[in-house]
C-alpha distance (Angstrom), angle and dihedral (degrees) to the residues before:
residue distance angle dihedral
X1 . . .
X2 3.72 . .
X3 3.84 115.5 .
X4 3.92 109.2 -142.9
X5 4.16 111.9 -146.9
X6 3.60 112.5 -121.3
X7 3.42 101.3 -128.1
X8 4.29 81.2 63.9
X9 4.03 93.1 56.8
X10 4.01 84.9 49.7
X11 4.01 88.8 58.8
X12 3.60 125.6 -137.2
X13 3.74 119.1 -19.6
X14 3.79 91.8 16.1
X15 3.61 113.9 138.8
X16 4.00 119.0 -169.3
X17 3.47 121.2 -129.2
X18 3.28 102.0 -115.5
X19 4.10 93.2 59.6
X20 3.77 86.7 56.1
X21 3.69 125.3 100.2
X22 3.71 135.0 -119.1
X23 3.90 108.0 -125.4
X24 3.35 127.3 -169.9
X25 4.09 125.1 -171.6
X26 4.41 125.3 -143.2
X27 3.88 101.2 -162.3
X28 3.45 104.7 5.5
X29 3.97 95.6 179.0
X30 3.29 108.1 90.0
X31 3.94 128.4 2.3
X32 4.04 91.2 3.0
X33 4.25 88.2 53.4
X34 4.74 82.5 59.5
X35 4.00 83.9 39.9
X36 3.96 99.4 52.3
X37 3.94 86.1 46.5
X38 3.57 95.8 47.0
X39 3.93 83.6 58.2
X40 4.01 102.3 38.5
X41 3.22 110.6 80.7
X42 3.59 92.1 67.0
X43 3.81 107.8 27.1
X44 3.85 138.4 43.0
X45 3.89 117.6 -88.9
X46 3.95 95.3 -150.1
X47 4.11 105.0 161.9
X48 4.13 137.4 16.7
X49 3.66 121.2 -164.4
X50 3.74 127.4 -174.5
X51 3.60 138.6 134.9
X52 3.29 106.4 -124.2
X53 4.23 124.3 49.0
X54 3.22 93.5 -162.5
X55 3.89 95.6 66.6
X56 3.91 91.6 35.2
X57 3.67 95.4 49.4
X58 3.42 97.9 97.9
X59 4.07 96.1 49.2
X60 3.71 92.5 39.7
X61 4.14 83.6 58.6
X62 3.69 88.8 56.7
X63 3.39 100.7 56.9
X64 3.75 108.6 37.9
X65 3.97 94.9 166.4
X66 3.63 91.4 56.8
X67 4.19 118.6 90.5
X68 3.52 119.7 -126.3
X69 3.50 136.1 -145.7
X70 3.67 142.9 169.6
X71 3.80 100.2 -151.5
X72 4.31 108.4 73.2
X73 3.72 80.1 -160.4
X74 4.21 98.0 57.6
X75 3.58 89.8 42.8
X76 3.94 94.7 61.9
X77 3.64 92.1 35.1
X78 4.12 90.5 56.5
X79 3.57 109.0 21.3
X80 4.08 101.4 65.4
X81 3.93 103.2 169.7
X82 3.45 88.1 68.0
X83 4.11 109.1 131.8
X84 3.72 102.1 171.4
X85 3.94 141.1 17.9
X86 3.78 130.9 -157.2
X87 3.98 118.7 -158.3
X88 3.13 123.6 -158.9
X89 3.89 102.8 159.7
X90 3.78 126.8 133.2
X91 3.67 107.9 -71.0
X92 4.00 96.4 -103.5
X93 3.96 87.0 70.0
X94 3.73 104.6 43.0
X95 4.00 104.0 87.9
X96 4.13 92.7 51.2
X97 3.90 87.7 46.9
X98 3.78 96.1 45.9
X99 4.06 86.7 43.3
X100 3.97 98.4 52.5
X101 4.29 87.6 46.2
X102 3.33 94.4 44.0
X103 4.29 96.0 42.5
X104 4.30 76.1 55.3
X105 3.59 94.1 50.2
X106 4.06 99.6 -108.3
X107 3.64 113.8 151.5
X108 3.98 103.8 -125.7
X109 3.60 139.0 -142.7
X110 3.86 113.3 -163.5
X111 3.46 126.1 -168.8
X112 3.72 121.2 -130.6
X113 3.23 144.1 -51.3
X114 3.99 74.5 35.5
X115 3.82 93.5 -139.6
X116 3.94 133.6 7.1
X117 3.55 95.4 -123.1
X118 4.01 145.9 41.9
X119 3.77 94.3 -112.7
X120 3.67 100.9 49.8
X121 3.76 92.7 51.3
X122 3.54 88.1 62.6
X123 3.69 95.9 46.9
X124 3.53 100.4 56.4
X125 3.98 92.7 39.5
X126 3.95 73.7 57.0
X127 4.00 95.7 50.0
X128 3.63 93.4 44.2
X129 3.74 90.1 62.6
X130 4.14 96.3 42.7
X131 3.68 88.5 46.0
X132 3.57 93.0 46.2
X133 4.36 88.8 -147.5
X134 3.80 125.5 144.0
X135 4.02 112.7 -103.0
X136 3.77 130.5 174.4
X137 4.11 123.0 176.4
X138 3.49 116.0 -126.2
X139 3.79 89.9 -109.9
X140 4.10 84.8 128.8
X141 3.97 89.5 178.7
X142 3.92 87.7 78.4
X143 3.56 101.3 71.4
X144 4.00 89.9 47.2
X145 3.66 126.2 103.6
X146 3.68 95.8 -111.8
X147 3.75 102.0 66.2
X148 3.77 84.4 47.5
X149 4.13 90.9 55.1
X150 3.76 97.8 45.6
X151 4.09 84.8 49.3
X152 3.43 91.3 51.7
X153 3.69 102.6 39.6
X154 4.01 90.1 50.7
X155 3.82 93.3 39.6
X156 4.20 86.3 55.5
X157 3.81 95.7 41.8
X158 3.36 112.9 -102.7
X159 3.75 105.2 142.8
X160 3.77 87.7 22.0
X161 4.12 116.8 -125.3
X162 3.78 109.4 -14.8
X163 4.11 117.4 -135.6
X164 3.98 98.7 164.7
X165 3.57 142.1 34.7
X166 3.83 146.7 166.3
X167 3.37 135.8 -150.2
X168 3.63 127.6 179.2
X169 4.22 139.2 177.0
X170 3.89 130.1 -157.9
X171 4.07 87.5 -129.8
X172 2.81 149.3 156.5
X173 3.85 92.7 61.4
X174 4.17 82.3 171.9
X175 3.40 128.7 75.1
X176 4.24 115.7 -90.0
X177 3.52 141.2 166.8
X178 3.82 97.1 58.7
X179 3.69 141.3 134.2
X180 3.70 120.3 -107.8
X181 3.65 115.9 -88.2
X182 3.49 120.1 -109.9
X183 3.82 113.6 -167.9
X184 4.05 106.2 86.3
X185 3.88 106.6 -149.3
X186 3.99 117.6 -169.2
X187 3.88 106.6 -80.5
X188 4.19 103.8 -111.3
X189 3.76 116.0 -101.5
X190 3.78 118.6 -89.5
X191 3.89 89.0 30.2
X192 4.07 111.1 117.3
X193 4.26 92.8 -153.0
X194 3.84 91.5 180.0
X195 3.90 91.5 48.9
X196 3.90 89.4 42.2
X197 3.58 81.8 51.6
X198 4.31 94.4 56.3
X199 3.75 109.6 151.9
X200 3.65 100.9 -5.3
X201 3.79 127.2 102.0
X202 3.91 102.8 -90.4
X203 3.55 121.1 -113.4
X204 3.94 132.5 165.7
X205 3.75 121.9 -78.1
X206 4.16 120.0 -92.4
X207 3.99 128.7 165.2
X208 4.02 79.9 -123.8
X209 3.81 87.3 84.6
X210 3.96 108.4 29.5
X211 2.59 140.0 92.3
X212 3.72 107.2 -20.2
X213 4.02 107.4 14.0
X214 4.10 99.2 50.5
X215 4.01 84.2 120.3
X216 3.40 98.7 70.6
X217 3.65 99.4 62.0
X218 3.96 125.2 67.4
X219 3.67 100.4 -142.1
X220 4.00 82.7 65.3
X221 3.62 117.4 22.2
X222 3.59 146.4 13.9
X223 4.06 103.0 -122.7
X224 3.48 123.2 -148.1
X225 3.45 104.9 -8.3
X226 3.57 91.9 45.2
X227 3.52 95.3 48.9
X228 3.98 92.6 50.8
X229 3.36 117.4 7.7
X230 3.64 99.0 79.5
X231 3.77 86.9 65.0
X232 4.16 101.3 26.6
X233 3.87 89.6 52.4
X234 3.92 100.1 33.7
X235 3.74 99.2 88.2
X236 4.52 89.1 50.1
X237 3.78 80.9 43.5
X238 3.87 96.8 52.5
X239 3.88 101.9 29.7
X240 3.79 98.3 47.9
X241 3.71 94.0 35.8
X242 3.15 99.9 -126.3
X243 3.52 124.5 -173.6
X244 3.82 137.5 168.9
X245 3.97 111.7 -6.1
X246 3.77 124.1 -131.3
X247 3.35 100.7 -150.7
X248 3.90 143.1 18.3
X249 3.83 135.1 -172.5
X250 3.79 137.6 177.4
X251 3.33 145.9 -170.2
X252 3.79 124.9 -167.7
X253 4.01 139.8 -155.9
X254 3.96 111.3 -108.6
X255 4.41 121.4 -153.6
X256 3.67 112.0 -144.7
X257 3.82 130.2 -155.2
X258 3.86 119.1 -135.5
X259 3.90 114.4 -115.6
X260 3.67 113.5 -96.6
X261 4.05 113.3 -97.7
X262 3.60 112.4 -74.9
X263 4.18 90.1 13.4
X264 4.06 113.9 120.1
X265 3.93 120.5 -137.1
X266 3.70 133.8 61.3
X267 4.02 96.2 -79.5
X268 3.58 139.3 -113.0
X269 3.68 124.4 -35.6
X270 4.15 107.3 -145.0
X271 3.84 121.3 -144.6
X272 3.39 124.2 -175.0
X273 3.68 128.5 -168.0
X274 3.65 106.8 -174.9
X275 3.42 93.2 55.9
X276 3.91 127.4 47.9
X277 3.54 128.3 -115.0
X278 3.55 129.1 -76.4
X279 4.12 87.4 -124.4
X280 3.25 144.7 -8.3
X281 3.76 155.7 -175.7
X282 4.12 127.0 -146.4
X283 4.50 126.7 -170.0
X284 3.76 105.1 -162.5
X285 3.64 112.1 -174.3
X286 3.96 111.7 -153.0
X287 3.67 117.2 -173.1
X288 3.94 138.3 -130.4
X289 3.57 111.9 -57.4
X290 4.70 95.5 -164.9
X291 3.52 111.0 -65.2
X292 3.49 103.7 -57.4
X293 3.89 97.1 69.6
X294 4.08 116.4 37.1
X295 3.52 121.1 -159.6
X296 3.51 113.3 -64.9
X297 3.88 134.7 -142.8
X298 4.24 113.1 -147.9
X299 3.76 119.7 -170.8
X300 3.39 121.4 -169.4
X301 4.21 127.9 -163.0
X302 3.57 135.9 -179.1
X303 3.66 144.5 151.9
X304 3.94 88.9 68.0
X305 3.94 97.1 -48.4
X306 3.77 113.3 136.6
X307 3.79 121.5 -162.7
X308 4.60 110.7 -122.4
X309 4.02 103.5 -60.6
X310 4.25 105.1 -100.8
X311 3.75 102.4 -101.4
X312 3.81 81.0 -143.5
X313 3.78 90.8 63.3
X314 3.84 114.7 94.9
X315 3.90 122.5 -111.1
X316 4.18 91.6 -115.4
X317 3.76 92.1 45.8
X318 3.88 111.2 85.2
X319 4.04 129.8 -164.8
X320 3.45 108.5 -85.5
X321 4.18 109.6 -123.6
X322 3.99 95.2 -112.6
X323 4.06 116.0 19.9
X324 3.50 143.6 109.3
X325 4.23 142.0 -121.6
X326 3.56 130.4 -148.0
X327 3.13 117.6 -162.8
X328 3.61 113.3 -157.6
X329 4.10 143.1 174.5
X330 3.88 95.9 -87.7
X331 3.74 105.3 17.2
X332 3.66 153.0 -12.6
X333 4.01 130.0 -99.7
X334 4.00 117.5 -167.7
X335 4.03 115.3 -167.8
X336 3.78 127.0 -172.6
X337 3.76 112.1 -132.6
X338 3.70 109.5 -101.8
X339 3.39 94.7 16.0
X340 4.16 130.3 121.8
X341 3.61 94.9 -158.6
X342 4.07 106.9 76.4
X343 3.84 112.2 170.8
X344 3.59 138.8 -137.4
X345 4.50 105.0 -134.3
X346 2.85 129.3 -92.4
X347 3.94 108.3 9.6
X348 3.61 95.0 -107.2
X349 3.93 91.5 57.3
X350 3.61 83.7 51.4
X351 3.86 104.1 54.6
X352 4.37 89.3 38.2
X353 3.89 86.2 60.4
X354 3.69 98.6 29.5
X355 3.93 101.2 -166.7
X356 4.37 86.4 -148.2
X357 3.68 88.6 87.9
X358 3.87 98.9 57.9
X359 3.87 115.9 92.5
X360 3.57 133.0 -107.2
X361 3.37 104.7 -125.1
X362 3.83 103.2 153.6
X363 3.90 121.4 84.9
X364 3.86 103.2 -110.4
X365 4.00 121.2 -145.4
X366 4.10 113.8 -108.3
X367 3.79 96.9 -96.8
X368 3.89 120.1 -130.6
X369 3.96 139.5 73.8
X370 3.67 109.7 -15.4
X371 3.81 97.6 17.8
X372 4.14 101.4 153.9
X373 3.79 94.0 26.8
X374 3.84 86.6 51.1
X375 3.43 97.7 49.1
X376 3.41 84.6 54.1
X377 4.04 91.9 52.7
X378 3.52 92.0 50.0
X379 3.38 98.0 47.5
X380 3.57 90.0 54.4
X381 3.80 92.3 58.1
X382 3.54 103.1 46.3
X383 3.52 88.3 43.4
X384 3.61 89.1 -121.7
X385 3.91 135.2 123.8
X386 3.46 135.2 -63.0
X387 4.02 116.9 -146.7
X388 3.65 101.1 -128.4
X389 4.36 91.7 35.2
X390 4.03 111.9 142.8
X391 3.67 97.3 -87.4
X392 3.56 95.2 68.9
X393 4.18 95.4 23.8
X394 4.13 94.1 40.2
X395 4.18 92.3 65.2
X396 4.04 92.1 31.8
X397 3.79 91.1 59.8
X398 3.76 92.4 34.0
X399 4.01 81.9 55.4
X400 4.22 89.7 51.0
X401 3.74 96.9 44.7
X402 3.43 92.2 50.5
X403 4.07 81.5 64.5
X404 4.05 88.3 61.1
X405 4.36 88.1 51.1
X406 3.71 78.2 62.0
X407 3.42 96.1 44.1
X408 3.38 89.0 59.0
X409 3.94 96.5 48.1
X410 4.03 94.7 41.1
X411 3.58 116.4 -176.3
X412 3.85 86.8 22.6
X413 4.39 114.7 108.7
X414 4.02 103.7 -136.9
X415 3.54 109.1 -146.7
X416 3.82 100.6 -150.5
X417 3.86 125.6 -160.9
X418 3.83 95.5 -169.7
X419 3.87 102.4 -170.7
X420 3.61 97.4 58.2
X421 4.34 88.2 33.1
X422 3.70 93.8 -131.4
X423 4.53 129.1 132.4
X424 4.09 87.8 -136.2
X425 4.26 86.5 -164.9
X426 3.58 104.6 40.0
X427 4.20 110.4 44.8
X428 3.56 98.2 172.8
X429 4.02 85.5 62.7
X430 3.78 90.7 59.5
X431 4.04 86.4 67.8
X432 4.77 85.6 69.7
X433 4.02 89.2 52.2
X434 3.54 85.4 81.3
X435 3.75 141.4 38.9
X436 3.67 137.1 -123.5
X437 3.53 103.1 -133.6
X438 3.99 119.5 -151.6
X439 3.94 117.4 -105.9
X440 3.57 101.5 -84.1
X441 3.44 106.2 32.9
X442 4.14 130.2 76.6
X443 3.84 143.5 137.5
């Protein structure tokens, strides 16, 4: 008697339920709503948590048969068959979330920038490894075609060694560089403030920081960079394998008051601490990596600052509003983030070299719907990989954070000694790396 597989009788593409996964979603609004559905059509959508119902209405529609919660912490505590969790929370909340899943064994999808600090970046690259479960950062750039070019293309010579680059983003699209408010209206119903809240310092409710403009403010995101680095700087970061930098700078855009009528002088410059700048520019400094990669010089702009127009580019062509340069010993290539179509400058460079005859040698991820959340899926069932998992994405967003220390400190060079996490010239900058969490709530 021959026993025929189920998956067989279900015909092609069928997968049986018992090879799906159970996923649960943290913050389901917004980002985690496009994550869940990048991951449903193959796998079982089995618990939503968020704090506020208004937000998560929508998702929560879409998958009636899933439970729904507002506490990440009931959720794992009741729903057991749970295999896999995305989060998608405002930054401030991601390393506790990630810790607790991880602690149970859930394989964990984070959004990006991972963590909102230095320290916790490390600690879940850490807890990955203990916990031996699959991750992958929500960096969804990295299992695209372009990142695989521009590797490729450098790795084969065509731009020769790179020593500078610069990489710039049209954010913040969200206000910044304000005081805190100070009028306390009555937090809207089916928002949990204090849980909203989680491990930062509490402070009354305002529309400034939810549910759109959470970026802005330290104690919950990461701003700009955050936002965009993660995917602006990831194909530098992979290509020229990067690593820890030695070195990072910043300067920062300042708002000035006029003087009062009849007052002399040029007014009042403003500077606010709780909420991050309205611009800014970073210099990271990245050391030789052997022969093959020299030390390397990353800028970094945003809040409308461009780095000096490529004399290579032609007059009709314009700066695309998020991309990156490198500059390198026999030419220049410009890519627009998110694109799969880097380019060689000018044109003419670009047809003499003619990137089509370099190999693919790196393993590409199956394009169509889902592509970085199923890579993450299927890593998770053959036990493998995932392309963006915490080894790689744990020292890449340690590497970006590190640009909001500076940030902090601008006009001040941090001398950074990466593998033992430490600013070795500036001590009192050591205190940011980590955060103080709220009684209550730890790693």
């Amino acid at each position: 008697m021959m026993i025929v597989p189920r998956r067989v009788l279900g015909g092609p593409g069928y997968t049986a339920p018992s090879d799906k996964l159970n996923i649960a979603g943290v913050g389901v609004g917004g980002m985690g709503a496009n994550n869940l559905r990048q991951c449903a059509a193959t796998e079982n959508i089995v618990a939503l948590c968020d704090v506020d119902d208004n937000i998560a209405a929508r998702t929560f529609k879409t998958y009636p048969n899933a439970k729904t919660y507002k506490d990440f912490r009931v959720m794992l505590d009741k729903e057991k068959s749970i295999d896999a969790v995305i989060v998608a929370t405002p930054d401030h909340a991601h390393a506790v979330i990630a810790m607790a899943c991880m602690k149970l064994g859930k394989h964990v999808y984070v959004q990006k920038p991972l963590t909102r600090t230095v320290w916790e970046a490390r600690m879940l690259a850490d807890a990955a490894k203990k916990y031996n479960v699959v991750t992958q950062m929500g960096n969804q750039g990295h299992s695209g075609e372009g990142v695989r070019f521009i590797e490729e293309w450098i790795e084969q010579g065509a731009i020769g060694k790179v020593h500078e680059v610069h990489s710039w983003t049209n954010r913040p699209i969200w206000p910044q560089g304000m005081p805190r408010p100070t009028d306390t209206p009555a937090v809207p119903a089916g928002l949990d403030w204090d849980l909203f809240i989680g491990p930062s310092p509490m402070r009354p409710y305002n529309p400034a920081y939810h549910p759109w403009s959470w970026r802005s403010w330290w104690d919950f995101g990461a701003g700009a960079l955050g936002d965009m680095a993660c995917h602006v700087m990831d194909a530098t970061y992979t290509a020229l394998k990067l690593g820890y930098p030695t070195s990072v700078q910043a300067s920062i855009a300042y708002q000035f008051v006029p003087p009062a009528p009849g007052e002399r002088g040029y007014g009042k410059r403003l500077e606010y601490h709780d909420s991050f700048p309205i611009a800014s520019t970073l210099h990271y400094t990245f050391p030789a990596r052997g022969s093959k990669y020299p030390a390397v010089s990353y800028h970094w702009y945003d809040g409308g600052l461009l780095p000096k127009r490529p004399d290579e580019l032609e007059p009709d062509r314009r700066l695309p509003e998020s991309g990156t340069i490198f500059v390198g010993e026999k030419g220049k290539l410009i890519c627009e983030t998110y694109s799969e179509s880097p380019r060689l400058i000018p044109e003419t460079f670009m047809k003499k070299v003619n990137p089509k005859k370099f190999k693919k040698t790196i393993p590409r991820v199956e394009k169509g719907a889902g592509g970085h959340e199923q890579n993450w899926i299927q890593a998770i069932k053959s036990k493998g990989k995932a392309t963006s998992d915490f080894s790689y994405a744990g020292p890449f967003a340690e590497t970006v954070l590190l640009g909001n220390l500076a940030i902090w400190f601008a006009g001040k060079k941090l001398e950074w000694d990466g593998p033992n996490m430490k600013v070795t010239n500036l001590p009192e900058a050591n205190a940011l790396l980590k955060p103080e969490y709220r009684q209550g709530w730890s790693l």
